[in-house]
SERO-4910 file (N, C-alpha, C, O; in steps of 0.05 Angstrom, whole numbers):
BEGIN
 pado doro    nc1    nc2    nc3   cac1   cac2   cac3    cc1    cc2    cc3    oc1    oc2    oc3
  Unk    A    455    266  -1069    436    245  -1067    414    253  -1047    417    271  -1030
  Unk    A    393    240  -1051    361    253  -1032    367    231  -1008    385    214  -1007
  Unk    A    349    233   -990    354    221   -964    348    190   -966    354    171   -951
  Unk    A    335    190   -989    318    161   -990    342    140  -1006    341    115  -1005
  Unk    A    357    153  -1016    378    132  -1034    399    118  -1006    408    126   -985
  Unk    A    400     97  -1019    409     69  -1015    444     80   -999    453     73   -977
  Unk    A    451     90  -1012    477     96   -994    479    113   -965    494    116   -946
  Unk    A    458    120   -974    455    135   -935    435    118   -917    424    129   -898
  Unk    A    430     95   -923    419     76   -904    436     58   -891    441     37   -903
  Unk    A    446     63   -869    465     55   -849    453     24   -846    471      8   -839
  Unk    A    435     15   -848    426    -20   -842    427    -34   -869    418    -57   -872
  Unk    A    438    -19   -889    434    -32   -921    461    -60   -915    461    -80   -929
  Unk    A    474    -58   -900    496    -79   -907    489    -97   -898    503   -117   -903
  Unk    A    457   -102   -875    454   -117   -862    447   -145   -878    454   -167   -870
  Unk    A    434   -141   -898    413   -154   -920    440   -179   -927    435   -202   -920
  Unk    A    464   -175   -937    473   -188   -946    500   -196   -928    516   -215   -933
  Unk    A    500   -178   -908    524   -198   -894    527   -213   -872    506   -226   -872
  Unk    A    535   -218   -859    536   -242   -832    524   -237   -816    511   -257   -811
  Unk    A    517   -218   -801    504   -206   -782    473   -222   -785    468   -240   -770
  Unk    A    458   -214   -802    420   -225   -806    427   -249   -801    425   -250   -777
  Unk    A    436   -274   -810    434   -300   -808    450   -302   -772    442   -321   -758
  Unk    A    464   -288   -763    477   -297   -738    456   -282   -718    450   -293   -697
  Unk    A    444   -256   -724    417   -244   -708    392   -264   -711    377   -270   -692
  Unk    A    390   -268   -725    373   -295   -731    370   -323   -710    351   -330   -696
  Unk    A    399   -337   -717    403   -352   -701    405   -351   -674    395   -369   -660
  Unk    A    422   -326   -659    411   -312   -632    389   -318   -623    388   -331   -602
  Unk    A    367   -309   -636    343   -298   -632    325   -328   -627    308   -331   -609
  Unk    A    333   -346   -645    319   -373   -642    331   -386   -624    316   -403   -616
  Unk    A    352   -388   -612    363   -395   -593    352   -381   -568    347   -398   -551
  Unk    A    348   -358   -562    341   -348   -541    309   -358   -546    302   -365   -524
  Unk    A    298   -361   -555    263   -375   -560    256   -388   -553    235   -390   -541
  Unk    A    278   -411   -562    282   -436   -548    298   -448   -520    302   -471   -515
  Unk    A    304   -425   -505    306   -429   -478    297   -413   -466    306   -410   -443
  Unk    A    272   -391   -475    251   -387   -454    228   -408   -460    208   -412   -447
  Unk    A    234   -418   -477    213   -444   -484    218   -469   -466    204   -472   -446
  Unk    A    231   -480   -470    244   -499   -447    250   -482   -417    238   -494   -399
  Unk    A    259   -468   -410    257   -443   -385    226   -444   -370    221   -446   -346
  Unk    A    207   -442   -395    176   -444   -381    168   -467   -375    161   -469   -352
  Unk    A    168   -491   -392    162   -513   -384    167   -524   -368    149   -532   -353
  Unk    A    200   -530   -363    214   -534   -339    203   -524   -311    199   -540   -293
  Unk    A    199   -502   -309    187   -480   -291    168   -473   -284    164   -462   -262
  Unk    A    146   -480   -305    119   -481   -307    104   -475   -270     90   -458   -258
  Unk    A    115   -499   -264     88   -501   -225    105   -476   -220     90   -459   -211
  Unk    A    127   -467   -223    134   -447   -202    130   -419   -215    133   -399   -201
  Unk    A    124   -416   -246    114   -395   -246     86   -389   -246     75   -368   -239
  Unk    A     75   -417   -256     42   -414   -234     44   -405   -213     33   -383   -208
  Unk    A     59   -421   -193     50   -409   -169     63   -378   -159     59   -368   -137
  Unk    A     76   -367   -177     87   -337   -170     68   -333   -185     86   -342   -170
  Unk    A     52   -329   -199     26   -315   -206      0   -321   -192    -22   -310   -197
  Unk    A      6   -339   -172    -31   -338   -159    -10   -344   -124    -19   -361   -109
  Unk    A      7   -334   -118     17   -329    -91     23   -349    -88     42   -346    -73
  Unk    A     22   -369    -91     35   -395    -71     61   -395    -68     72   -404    -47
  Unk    A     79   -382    -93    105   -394    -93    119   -370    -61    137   -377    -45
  Unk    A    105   -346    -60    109   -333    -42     99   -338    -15    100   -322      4
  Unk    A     88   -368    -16     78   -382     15     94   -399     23    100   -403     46
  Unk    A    104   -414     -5    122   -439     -9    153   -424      6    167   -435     23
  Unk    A    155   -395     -7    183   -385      4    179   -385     36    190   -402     50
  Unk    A    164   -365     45    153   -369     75    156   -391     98    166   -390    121
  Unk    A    142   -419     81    141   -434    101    177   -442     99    190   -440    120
  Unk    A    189   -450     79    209   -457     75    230   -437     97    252   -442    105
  Unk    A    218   -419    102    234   -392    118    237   -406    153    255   -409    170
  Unk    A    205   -411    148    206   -411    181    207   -441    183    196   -447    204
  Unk    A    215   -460    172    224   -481    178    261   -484    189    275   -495    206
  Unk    A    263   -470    170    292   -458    177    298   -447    198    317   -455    211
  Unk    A    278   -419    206    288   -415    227    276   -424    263    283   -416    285
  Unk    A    247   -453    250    247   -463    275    278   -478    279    291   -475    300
  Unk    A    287   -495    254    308   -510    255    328   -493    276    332   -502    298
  Unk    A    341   -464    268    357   -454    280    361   -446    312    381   -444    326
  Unk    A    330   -442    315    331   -435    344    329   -462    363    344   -458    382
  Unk    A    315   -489    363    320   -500    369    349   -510    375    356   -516    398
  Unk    A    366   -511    352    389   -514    355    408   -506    371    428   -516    381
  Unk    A    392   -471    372    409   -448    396    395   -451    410    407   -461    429
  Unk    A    372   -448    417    355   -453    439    327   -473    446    303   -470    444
  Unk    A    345   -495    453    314   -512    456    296   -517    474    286   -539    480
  Unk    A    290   -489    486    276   -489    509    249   -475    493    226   -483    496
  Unk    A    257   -450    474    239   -435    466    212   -451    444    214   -469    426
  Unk    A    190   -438    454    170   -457    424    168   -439    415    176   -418    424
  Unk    A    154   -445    387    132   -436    374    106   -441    371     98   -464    375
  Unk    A     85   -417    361     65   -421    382     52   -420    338     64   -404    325
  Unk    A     38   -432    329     24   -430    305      2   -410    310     -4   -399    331
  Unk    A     -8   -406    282    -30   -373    271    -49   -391    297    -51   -384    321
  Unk    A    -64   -418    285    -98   -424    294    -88   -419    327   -101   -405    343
  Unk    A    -62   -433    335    -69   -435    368    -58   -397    381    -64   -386    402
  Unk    A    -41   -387    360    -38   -351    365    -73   -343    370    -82   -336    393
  Unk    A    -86   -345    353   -117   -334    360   -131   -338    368   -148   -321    371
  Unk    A   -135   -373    380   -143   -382    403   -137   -354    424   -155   -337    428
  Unk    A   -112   -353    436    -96   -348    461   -109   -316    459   -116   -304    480
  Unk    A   -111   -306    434   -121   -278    434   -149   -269    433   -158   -247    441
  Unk    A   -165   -293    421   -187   -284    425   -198   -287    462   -210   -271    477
  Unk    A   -184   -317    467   -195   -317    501   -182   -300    521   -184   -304    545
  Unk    A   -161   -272    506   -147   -266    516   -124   -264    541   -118   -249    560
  Unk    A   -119   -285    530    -99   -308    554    -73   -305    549    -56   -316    564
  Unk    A    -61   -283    519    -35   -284    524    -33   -254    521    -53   -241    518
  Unk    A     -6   -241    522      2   -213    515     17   -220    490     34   -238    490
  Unk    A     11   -204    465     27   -200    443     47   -178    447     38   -156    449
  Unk    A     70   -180    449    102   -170    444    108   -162    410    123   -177    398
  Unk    A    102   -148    402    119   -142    378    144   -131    379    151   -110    390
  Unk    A    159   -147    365    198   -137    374    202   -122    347    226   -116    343
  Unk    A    187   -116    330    200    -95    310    203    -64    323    194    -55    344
  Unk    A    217    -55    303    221    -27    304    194     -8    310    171    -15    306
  Unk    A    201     14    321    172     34    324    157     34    303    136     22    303
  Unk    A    164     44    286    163     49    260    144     29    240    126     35    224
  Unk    A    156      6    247    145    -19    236    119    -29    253    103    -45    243
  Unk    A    117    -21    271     99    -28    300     69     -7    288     48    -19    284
  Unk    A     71     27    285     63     40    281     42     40    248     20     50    242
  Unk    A     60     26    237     44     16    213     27      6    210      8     13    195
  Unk    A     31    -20    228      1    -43    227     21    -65    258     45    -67    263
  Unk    A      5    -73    267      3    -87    283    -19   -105    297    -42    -98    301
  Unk    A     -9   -127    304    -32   -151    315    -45   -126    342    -32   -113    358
  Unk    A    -76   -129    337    -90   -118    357    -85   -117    387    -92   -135    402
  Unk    A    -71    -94    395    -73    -94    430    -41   -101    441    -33   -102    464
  Unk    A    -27   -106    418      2   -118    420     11    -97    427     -2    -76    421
  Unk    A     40    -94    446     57    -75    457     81    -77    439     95    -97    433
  Unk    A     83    -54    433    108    -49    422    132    -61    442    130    -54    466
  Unk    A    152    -75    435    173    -79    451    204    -86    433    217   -107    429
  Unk    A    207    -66    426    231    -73    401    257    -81    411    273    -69    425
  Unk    A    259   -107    401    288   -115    410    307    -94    421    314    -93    444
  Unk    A    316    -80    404    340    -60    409    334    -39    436    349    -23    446
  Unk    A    310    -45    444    307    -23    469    310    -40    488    326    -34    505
  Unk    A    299    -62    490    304    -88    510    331    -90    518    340    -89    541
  Unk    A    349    -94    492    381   -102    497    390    -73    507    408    -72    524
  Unk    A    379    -52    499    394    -26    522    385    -15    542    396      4    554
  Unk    A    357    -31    551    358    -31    582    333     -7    580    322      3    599
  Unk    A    329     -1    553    305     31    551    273     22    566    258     39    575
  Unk    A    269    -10    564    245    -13    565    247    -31    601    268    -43    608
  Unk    A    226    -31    618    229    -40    643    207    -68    633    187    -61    620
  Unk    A    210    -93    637    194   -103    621    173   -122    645    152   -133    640
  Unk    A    191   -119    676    168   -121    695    148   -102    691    127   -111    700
  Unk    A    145    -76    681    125    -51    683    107    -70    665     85    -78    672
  Unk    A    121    -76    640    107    -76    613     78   -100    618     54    -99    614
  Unk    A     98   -122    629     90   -151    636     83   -159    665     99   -160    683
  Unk    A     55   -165    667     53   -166    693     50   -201    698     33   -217    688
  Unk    A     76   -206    718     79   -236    725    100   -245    705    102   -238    682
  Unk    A    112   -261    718    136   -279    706    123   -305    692    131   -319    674
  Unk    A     99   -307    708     81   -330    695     67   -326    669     61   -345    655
  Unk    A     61   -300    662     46   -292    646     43   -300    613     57   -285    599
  Unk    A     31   -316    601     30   -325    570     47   -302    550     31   -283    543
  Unk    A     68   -300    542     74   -275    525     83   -288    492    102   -303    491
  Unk    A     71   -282    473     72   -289    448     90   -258    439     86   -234    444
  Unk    A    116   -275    423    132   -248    410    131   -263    376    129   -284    364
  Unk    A    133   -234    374    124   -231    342    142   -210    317    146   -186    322
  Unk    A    148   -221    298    166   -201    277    160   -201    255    136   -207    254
  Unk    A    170   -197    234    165   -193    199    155   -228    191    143   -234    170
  Unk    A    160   -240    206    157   -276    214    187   -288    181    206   -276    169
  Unk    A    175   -312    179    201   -319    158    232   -322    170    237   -337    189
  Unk    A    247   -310    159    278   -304    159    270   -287    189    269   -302    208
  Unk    A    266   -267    194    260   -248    219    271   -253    250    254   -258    268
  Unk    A    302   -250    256    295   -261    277    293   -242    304    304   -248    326
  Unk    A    280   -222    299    281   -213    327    259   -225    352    260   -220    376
  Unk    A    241   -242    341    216   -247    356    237   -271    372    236   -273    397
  Unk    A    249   -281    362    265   -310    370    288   -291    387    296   -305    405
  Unk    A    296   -274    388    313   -263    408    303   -244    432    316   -237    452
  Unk    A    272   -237    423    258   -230    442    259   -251    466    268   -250    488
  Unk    A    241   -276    449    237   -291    466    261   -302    485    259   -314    506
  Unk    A    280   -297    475    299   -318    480    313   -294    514    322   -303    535
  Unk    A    309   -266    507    313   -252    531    285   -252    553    281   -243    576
  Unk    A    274   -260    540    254   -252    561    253   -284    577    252   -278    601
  Unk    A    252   -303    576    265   -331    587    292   -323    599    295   -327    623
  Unk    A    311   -315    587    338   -305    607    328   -295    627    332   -310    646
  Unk    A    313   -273    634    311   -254    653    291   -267    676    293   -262    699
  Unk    A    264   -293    662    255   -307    679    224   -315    675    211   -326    693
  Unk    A    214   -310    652    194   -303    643    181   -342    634    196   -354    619
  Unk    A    165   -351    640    167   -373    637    146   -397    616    142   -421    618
  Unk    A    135   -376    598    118   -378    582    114   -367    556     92   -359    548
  Unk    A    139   -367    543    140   -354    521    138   -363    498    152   -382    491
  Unk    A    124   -354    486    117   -365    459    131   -353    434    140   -330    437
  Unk    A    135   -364    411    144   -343    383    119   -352    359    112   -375    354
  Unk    A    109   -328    347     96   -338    327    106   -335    308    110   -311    302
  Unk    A    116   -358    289    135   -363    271    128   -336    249    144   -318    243
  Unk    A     94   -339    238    100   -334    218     93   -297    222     82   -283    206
  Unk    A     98   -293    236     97   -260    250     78   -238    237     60   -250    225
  Unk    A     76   -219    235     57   -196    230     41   -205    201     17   -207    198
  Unk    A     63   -208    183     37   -211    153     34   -241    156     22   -246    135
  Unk    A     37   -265    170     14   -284    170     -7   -282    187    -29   -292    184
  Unk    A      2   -266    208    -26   -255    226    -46   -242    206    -69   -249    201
  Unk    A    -32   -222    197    -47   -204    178    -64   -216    150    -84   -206    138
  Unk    A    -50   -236    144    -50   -257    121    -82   -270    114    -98   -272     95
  Unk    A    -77   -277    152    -96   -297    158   -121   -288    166   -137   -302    177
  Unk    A   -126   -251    158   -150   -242    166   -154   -235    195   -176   -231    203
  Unk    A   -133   -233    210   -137   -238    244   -145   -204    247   -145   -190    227
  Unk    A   -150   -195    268   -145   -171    285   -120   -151    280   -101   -155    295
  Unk    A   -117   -132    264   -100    -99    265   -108    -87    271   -132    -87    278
  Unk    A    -84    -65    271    -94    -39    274    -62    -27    270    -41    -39    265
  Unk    A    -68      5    274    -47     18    266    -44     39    282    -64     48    293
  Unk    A    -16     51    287    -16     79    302      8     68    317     21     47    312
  Unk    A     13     88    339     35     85    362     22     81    388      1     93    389
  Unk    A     28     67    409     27     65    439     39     83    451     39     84    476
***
């Protein structure tokens, strides 16, 4: 037989037996619950196509984790973006960034000192040198959201005596977000 005859076509049994009518029905079934799937869903896949739903996650983040630190610590505030850039433009506070080098070196709020949690807790960084005055305005800052090293920044730098500490919830990319002051490199 030539290649084209009917017995060497491996999908020939499809035509007449159970399989087409049950691939079929699959198929309209799955149709009809990305159909109902979108509708249902609709505002939130709007808004994951024009960013909101990724603002919506955000704020929902740092509500959470004002909720948490209060809870553990209700001495510490948070300091919001408009009154963060107040404090920076009249340059009245010091920005603390508690991420990693690494992360610091990338992009960072203008003029901010690297101060990464993990060197603080091992004693690497002297933070009278860093910070001059116990009085002094210090805004700490992280990935913002879920993130909590800015909240344990702050939370050591009040242990040790520091008496003005701020957290800006929504940390480096709402700074960045919001059009403010970067830059990039190492200190």
């Amino acid at each position: 037989m030539h290649r084209g005859s009917r017995q060497n076509r491996p999908w020939r049994h499809l035509r007449s037996g159970p399989i087409l009518p049950a691939a079929a029905s699959a198929l309209a079934i799955t149709a009809i619950a990305m159909l109902l799937g979108g509708i249902v869903n609709h505002g939130m896949i709007v808004d994951g196509f024009n960013g909101r739903l990724t603002d919506r996650i955000r704020a929902k983040q740092l509500t959470e984790l004002k909720a948490e630190t209060q809870e553990l610590s209700p001495g510490l505030q948070f300091v919001d973006l408009i009154s963060a850039r107040k404090l920076f433009d009249e340059k009245e506070a010091m920005f603390l960034d508690s991420r990693e080098e690494d992360q610091y070196a990338a992009g960072h709020i203008e003029g901010a000192l690297s101060v990464p949690l993990i060197a603080v807790l091992l004693g690497e960084l002297d933070l009278d040198k860093l910070v001059a005055g116990r009085d002094a305005i210090l805004v700490t800052y992280c990935e913002g959201g879920e993130c909590p090293t800015s909240v344990d920044l702050a939370r050591e730098l009040v242990g040790v005596g520091y008496v003005n500490v701020f957290i800006l919830g929504e940390g480096y990319p709402g700074w960045k977000a919001a059009g403010y002051p970067v830059e990039s490199g190492a200190r």
